[in-house]
TILUM-341252 format. One record per residue (C-alpha): residue in one letter; x, y, z. Coordinates in steps of 0.2 Angstrom, whole numbers, padded with zeros to 4 digits, always signed. Example, Ala and Ser with C-alpha at 12.3 -4.5 7.8 and 13.67 -1.06 7.14 Angstrom:
BEGIN
A+0062-0022+0039S+0068-0005+0036
This chain:
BEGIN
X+0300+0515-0857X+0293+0526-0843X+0302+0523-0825X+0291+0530-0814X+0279+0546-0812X+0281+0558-0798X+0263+0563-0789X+0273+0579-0781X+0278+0587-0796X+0263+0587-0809X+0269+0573-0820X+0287+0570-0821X+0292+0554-0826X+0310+0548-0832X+0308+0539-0850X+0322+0528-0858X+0330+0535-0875X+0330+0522-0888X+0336+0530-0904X+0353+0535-0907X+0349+0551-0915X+0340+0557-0900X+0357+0551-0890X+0367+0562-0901X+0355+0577-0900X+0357+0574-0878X+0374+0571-0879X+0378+0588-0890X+0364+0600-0881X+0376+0594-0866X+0390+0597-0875X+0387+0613-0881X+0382+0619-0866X+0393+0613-0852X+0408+0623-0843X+0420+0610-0842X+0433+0598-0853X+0422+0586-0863X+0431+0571-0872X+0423+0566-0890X+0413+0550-0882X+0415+0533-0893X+0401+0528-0904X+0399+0513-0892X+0392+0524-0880X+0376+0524-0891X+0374+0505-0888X+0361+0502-0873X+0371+0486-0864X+0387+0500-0862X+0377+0517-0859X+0358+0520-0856X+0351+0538-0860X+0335+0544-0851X+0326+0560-0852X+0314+0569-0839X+0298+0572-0847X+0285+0585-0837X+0268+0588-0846X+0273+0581-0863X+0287+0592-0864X+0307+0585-0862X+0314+0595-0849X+0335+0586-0847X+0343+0572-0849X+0353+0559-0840X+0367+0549-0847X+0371+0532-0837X+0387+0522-0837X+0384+0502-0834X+0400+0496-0826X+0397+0476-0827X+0406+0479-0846X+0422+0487-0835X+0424+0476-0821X+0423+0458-0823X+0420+0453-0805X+0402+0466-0806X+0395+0452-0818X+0381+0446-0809X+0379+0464-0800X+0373+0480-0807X+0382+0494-0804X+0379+0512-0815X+0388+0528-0815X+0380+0543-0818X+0390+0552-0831X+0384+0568-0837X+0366+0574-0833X+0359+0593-0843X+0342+0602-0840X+0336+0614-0850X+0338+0633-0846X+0319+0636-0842X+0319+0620-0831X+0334+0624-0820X+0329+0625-0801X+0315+0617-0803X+0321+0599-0796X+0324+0591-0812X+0341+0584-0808X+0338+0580-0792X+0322+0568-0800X+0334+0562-0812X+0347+0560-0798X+0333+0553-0786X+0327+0540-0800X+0343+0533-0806X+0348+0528-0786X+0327+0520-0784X+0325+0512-0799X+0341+0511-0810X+0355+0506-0797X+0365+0522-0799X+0379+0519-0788X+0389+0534-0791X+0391+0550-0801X+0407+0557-0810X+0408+0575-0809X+0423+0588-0810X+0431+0590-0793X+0429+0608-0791X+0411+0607-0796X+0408+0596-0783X+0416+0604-0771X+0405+0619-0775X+0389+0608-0774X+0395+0596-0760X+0380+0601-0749X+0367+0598-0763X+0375+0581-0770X+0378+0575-0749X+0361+0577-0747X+0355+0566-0763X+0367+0552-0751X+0384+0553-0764X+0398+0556-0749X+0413+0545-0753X+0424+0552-0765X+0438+0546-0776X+0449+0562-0784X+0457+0554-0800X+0475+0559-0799X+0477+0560-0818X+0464+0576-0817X+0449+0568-0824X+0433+0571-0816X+0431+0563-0798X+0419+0548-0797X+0410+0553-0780X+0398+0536-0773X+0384+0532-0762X+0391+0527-0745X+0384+0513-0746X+0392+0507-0764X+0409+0509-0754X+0413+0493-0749X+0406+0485-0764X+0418+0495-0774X+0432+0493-0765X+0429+0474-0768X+0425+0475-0784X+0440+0486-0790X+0455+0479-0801X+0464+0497-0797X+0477+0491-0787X+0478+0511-0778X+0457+0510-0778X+0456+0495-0770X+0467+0501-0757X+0455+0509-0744X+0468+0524-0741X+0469+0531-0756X+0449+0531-0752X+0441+0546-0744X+0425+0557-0737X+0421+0568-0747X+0417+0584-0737
């Protein structure tokens, strides 16, 4: 399944994974290669109505992945809403700093109502300029340590509503992310 193609950058295009051993290839290349704590994922994760994966494709050739959360399985009051949460995204070495997460970033808020991303804290904190500017601004740190879900201002209020975390829900314990 092809989402869209990108007339700016030759053909980049985001295409949906469907076989769960090309899931498990993404998900380890990610793995493998990423910096921070990683937990051992469910094999639930692998089923397309819990988590979708989709790849960015540039002249035949896959260049990264994206790996997206739906939340309407979490939270009960989201069933008639979609609301997705990008959980991990990885770009081959050769590919880096050529936009490729941005496009994937870019595409998931278009076309596949990516309301949010989890990342680790200090990583974002690094990167808060570049993630700003993709429009994530409103942060919650999770006070057990775990990665910090960072939103779209505008899925804000729709969270907020949405939560069944008693100290989520409570607008304080809410914050700018800057």
């Amino acid at each position: 399944m092809t989402i869209h193609n990108l007339k700016n950058q030759s053909d980049l295009r985001l295409v949906k994974v469907i076989s769960t051993k090309e899931k498990k290839k993404w998900l380890d290349r990610f793995t493998s290669s990423y910096s921070g704590g990683v937990t051992v994922p469910s094999v639930e994760i692998f089923k397309d109505h819990i988590c979708e994966f989709y790849v960015a494709v540039e002249g035949g050739k896959e260049c990264g992945y994206i790996r997206l959360l739906n939340l309407n399985i979490q939270i009960p009051s989201c069933q008639n809403s979609t609301f997705r949460i990008a959980l991990e995204a990885y770009v081959k070495p050769p590919y880096r700093k050529h936009g490729i997460l941005r496009f994937m970033l870019e595409e998931g808020v278009k076309r596949l109502q990516v309301q949010a991303i989890r990342i680790d804290a200090d990583r974002y904190e690094k990167n808060y300029r570049y993630y700003q500017s993709l429009g994530f601004t409103f942060g919650y740190r999770d006070p057990m340590g775990y990665p910090s879900t960072v939103y779209l201002e505008s899925a804000r209020e729709f969270f907020i509503k949405s939560s069944n975390d008693k100290e989520a829900s409570n607008d304080t314990d809410f914050r700018k992310v800057a």
